[in-house]
N, C-alpha and C positions, 0 to 999 in steps of 0.2 A: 282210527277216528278222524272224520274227516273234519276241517272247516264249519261246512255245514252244518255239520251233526253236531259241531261244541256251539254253533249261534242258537238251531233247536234248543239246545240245551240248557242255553244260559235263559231264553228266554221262556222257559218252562220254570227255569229258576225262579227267576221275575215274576211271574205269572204270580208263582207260591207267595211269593214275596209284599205281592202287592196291597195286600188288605192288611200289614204288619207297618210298612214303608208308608202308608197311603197315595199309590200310584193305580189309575185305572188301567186295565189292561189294554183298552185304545191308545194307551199313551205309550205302550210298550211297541218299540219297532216291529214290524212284520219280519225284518231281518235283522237280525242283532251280526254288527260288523267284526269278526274275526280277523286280524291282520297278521304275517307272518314280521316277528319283530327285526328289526333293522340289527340290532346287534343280538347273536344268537345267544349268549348270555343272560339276556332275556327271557328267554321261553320259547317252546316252538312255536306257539301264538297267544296273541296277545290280543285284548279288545278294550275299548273306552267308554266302554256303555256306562259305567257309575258317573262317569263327570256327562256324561248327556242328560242323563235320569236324575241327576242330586238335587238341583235346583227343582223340580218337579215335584220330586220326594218330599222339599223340607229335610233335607241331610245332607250331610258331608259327604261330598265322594268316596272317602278314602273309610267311613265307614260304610257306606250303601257296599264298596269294592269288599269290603271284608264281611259282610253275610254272604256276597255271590261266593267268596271263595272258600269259604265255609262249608256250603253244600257242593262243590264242585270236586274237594278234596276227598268226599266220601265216593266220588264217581270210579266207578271200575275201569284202568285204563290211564287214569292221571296218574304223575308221579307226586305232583307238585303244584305250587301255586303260590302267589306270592301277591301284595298289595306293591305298585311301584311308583313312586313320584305323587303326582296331585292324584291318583287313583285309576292308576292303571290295572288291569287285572294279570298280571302273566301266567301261561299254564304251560307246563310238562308232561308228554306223553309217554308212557313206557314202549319201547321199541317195537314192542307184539300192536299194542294201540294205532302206532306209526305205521309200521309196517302190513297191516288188512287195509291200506288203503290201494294196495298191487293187487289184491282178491277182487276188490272193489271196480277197479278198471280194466282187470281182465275179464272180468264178468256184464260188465257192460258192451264192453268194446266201441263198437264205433258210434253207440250212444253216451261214453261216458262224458260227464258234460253236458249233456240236454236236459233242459228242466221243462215244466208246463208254466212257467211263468208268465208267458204271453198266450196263455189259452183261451180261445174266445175271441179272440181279436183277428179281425181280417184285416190286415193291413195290405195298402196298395203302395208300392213305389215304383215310380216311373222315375228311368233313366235314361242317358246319351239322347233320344227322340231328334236327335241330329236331322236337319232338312233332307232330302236326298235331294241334295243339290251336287253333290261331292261325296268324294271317300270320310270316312271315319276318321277326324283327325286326331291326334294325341291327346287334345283335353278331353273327347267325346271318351278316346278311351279309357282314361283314368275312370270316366263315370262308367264305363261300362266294368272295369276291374272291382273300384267301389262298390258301387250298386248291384252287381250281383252276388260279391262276398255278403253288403249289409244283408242283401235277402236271403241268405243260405243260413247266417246269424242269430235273424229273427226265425226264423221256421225251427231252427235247431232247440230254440226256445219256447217252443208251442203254438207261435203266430200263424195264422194262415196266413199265406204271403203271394201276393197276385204280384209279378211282374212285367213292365207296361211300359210300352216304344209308343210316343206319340208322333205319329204321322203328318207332318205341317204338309197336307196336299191342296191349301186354299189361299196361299200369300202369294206373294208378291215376284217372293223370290224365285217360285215353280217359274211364274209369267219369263224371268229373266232366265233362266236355265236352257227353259225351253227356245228362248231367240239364243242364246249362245249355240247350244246342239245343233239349228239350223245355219247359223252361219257356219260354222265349221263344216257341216256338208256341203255347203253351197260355196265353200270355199273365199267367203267374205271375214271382212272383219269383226269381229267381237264383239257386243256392245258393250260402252264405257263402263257401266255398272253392272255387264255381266260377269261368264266363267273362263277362265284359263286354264291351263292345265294341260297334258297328255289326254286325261282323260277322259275330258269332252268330247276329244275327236273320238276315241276310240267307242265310245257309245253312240255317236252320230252315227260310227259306219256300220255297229250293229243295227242301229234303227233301221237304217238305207238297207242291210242286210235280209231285213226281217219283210220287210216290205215288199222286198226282190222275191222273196220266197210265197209271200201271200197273193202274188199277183199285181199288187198297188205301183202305179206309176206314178210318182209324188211329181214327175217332174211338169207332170199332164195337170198337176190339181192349184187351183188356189193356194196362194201365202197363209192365207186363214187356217185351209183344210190341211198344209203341211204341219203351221206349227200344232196346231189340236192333233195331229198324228205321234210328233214327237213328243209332245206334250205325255199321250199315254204310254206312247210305247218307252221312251227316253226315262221318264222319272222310274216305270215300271222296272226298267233294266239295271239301273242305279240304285234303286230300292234293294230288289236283290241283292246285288254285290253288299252291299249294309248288312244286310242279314247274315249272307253267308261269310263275312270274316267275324261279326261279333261268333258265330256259330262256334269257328275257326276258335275265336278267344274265351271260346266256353262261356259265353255270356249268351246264354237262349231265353226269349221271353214270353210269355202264356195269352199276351195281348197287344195285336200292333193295331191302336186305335187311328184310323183318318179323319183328321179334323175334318174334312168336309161332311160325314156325318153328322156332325152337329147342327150343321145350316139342313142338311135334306129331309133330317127328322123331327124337323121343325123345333129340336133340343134348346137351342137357342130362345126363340121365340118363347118356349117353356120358362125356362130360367126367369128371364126377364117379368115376366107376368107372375113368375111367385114373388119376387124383388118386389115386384109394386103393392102386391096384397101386402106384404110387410110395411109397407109404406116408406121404404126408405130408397125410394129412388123419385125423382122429378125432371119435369122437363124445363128448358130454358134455351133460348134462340134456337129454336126449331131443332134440339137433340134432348136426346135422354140421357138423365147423369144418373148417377149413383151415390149416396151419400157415401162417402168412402172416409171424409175429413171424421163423420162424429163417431167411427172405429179404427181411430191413430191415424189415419193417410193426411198425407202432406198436404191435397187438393184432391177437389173431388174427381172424378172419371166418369168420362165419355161412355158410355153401353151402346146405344144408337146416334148415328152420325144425322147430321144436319137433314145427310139425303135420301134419311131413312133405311143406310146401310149400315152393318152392323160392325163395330170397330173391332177392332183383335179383340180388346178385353173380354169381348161379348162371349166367344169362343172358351176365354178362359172360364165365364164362371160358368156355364152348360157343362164344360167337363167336369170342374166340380162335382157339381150333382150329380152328370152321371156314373160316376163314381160308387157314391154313395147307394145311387139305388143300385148298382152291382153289387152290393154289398160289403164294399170299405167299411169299417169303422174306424178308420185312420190312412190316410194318405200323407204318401213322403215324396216331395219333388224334391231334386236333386241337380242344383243347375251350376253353371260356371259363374265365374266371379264378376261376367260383366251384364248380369242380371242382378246386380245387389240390391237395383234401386226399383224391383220387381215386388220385394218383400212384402214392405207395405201395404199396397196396394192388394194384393193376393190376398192377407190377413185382416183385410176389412171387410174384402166379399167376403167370406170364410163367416166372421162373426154377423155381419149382413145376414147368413143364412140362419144366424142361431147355432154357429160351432164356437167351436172354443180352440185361438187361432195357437200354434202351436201343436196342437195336439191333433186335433180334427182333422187339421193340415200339419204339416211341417216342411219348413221349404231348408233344405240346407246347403251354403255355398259351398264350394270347391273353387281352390286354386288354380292355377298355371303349371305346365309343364316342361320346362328347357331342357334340351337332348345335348351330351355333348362330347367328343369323341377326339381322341389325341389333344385332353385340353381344349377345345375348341367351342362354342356352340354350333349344333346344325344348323342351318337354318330355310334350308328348301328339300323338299320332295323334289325325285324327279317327275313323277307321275301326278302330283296335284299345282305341282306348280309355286304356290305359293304359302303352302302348311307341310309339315309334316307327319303324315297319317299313323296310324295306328298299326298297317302293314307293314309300315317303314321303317316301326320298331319290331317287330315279330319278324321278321326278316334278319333284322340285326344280332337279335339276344334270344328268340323263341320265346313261346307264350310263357313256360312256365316263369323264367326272368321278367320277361314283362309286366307279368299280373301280379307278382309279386314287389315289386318295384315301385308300383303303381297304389299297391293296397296299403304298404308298411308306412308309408308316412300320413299325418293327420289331412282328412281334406282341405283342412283350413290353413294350408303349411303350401308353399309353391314347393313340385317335386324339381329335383336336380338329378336327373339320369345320367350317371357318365356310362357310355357303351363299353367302352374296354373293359370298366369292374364287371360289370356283368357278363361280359365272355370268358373271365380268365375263371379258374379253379383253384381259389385261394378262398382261405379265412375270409377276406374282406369282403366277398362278395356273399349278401347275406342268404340268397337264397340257395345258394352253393353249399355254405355253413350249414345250412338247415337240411335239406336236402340230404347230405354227408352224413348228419350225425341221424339220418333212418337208414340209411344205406349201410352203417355201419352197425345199427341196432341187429339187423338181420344180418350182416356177415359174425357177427356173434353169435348170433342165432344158431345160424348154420353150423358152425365151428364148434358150437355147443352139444347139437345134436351128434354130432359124430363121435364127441367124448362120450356121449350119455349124458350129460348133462340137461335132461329134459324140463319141459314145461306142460307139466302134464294137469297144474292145479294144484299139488300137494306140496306147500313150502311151508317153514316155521317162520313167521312175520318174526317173531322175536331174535331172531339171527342177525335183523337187517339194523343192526344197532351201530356202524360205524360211525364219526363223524360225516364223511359223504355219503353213506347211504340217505343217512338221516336230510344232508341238505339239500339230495335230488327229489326223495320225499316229499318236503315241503314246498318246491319247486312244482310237484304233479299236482298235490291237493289244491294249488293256488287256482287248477285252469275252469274247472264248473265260475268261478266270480267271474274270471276276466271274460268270460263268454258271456256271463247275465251284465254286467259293465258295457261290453260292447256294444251290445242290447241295447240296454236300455239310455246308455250315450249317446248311442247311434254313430258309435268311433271303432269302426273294423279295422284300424290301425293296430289297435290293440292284439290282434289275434297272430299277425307273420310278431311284432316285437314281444310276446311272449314265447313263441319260439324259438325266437334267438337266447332269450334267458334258456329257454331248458336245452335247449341247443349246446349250451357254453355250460349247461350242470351237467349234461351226460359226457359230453370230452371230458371235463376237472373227474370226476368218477369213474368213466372209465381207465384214467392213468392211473388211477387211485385203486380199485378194487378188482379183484379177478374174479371173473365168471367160470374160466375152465380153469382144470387144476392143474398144477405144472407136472412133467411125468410122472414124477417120484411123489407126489402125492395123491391120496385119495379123495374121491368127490364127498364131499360134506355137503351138512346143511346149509351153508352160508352161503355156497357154488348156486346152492338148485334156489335158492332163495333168492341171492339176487340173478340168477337164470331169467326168472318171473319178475324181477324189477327193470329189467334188461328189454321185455316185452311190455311191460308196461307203457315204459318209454315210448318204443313204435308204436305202440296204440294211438296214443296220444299226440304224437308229432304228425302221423297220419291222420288223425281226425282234426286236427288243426291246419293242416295243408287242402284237406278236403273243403275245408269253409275258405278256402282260399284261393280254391280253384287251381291249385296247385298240384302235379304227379310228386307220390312221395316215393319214389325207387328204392328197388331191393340192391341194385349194385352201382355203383360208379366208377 
């Protein structure tokens, strides 16, 4: 009996309950919260639905707690139940109960843990959208590690999930990019507010390359006709590179939009003329604002400039929409920390258009990343010069260290990456930890099959009654929540730090119980029982490695 099936449960309870209690059944949670209790003496789970529902009720917790456990107690499968403190409910499973939760996961496999909770929902989230002015730096990566775990997350959950590179090819910065790549071929200085780096040069001399091969003699043409030369070919060749290392980092996206369609397809222009039939935009000293202040903004915003050209913001709200007419019913932006003061504003157009900010949108920040190696921080690339990219950690540690590194802590938390933990092959290093105890699931595996010790589907759940059988158990049945959590948090942090929990339940268990039998005795039920809890395990640390964009190895 899993989690789930005792919140169903209780709330069918309630349901019965409701017209005796007088509680309408809108008022009964959609999910009634099962928790596995802190101190196991407790029960194997435990929930607080009577002190939610008492007040509602017109009753006492602790008697609402004692009709639920009433009927709970007649449930086939419980041992037990007990009313605890101001009205807790705690319940006891009998071991056979516990133990069909290994039927349950082997029988799913690498769906177990996906719900249709987010069914129906198109959700769009766009990430990293990095200029291609430059390599991928470490923060772009973090959102690229992020953001495509959160999308793997949400799908896993029933969401359709469109994921989305936004293309800056109409700012300011392309204009500066493009005088950098030329001076560097032209062998001049830089400009002050342009790019450094190795890798300037090294794209100026593919551009020069490209050009040699088409026939183009740049050096015959206009400064104009050069930098519009670079301009296409230069950003085009650094776009790539973008792509193919996010690729490299298992982070591939379904839509790399270029802003400049917005302005070509007159999107813009669109936008702006629904903004005004709403009536909530004006003009004043020859621009067009936005009423942004009477949906929280600080002040209002510029849409068209004085000269009739349209500001960045302009761009942003066109994407918006078209978004929505792609068929979003929810978009997730996902930016670094020095966008915070971005918020606002974002969430006024948002309600501007009649969404509902938060939801319609949701913009979520991220942190900083410091790298740091013999104690030390890094603090240059050799190849960008002045950031450290995202190559320059996958180089260091390889993707699977990286992505996970990158995913396990909150966005809203600055990561601290020491490189040596992640090279060495100890405990300490978590994705090592995690990693080991699947590589280890399957050399049991193996080890198992050669005793005979199979996993064929036919175990007695009621064998698996030890103390640690029972608390890796509880440990499995915890992962369908922390996946719907994750969800609907929008905190894929949760997913590599609940691995490390079952990570650290299957070592304390495996020193604890034997899978294969020692010579001198014969295979029992309890061997081929937990054989199939043994597999469980690797199911599960594999399907949670997989939303992680992580390899879960059969050996190390």
């Amino acid at each position: 009996m899993t989690p789930e099936e005792l919140s169903a449960l209780i709330r069918e309870i309630l349901g019965n309950l409701s017209e005796e209690i007088g509680l309408t059944t809108d008022t009964i949670p959609v999910t009634v919260k099962v928790e596995r209790p802190r101190s196991r003496g407790n029960g194997d789970w435990s929930t607080n639905i009577a002190m939610q529902l008492a007040k509602k009720a017109g009753i006492a917790p602790r008697d609402l707690a004692t009709k639920i456990t009433s009927q709970l107690d007649q449930v086939e499968g419980i041992t037990k139940t007990e009313v605890a403190g101001p009205g807790f409910v705690n319940i006891w499973l009998e071991a056979g109960a516990a133990g069909a939760l290994v039927g349950t996961i082997l029988q799913a496999g690498k769906t177990y843990g996906h719900s249709r909770d987010l069914s129906g929902k198109h959700v769009n989230v766009e990430y990293v959208s990095a200029n291609p002015t430059g390599p991928i730096h470490l923060g772009g990566g973090r959102w690229a590690a992020v953001g495509d775990t959160l999308c793997r997350i949400l799908a896993a959950c029933g969401a359709e999930v469109t994921r989305e590179y936004y293309f800056n090819d109409h700012g300011a910065q392309i204009s500066r990019f493009t005088k950098s790549l030329v001076a560097r071929w032209q062998g001049t200085e830089v400009p002050e507010d342009g790019y450094g780096g190795q890798y300037v040069l090294d794209i100026a001399n593919r551009v020069a390359e490209q050009a040699k091969k088409e026939g183009i003699e740049l050096e015959n043409r206009t400064q104009t006709q050069v930098e519009e030369y670079f301009r296409e070919v230069g950003t085009g060749l650094m776009f790539q590179e973008i792509k193919d290392c996010l690729h490299s980092f298992r982070a591939d996206f379904d839509v790399f939009f270029h802003e400049d369609e917005l302005h070509t397809s007159g999107a813009v222009n669109a936008a702006i003329e629904e903004l005004r039939s709403r009536g909530v935009i004006y003009e004043q000293d020859g621009a067009t604002w936005l009423k942004s202040t009477k949906y929280g903004d600080d002040k209002d915003r510029v849409i068209l400039k004085s000269d009739g050209d349209p500001a960045y913001f302009a761009a942003d709200i066109a994407y918006y929409r078209d978004k929505q007419r792609r068929g979003a019913t929810e978009e997730i932006l996902i930016l670094g920390a020095d966008h915070h003061g971005y918020i606002d504003r974002m969430y006024a157009m948002c309600a501007a258009f009649g969404g509902q900010p938060g939801e319609s949108l949701e913009i979520i920040i991220g942190q900083m990343v410091n790298l740091k190696e013999n104690g030390v921080e890094v603090k240059m690339s050799k190849r960008a010069g002045t950031v450290i990219t995202l190559d320059d950690l996958v180089d260091a540690v390889g993707v699977d260290a990286a992505r996970y590194s990158l995913v396990r802590v909150s966005m809203d938390s600055t990561v601290d990456i020491d490189l040596d933990l992640l090279r060495s092959h100890s405990n300490e290093n978590p994705v090592y930890y995690v990693q080991y105890a699947h590589a280890r699931t399957c050399s049991v595996g193996r080890n198992a099959d050669e005793a005979g010790v199979l996993a064929d589907g036919k175990y007695d759940a009621s064998t698996l009654s030890s103390p640690a059988d029972n608390e890796l158990l509880g440990i499995l049945a915890q992962y369908p929540a922390e996946l719907k959590l994750a969800a609907n948090e929008r905190e894929p942090h949760r997913i590599p730090r609940y691995l490390e929990k079952l990570a650290a339940g299957y070592h304390t268990w495996y020193n604890q119980c034997r899978v294969i039998p020692r010579s001198d005795e014969e295979i029992t039920a309890v061997h081929v029982a937990r054989r199939h809890l043994n597999e469980a395990v690797r199911q599960v640390l594999a399907n949670g490695l997989e939303l992680c964009g992580v390899v879960a190895p059969e050996r190390m």
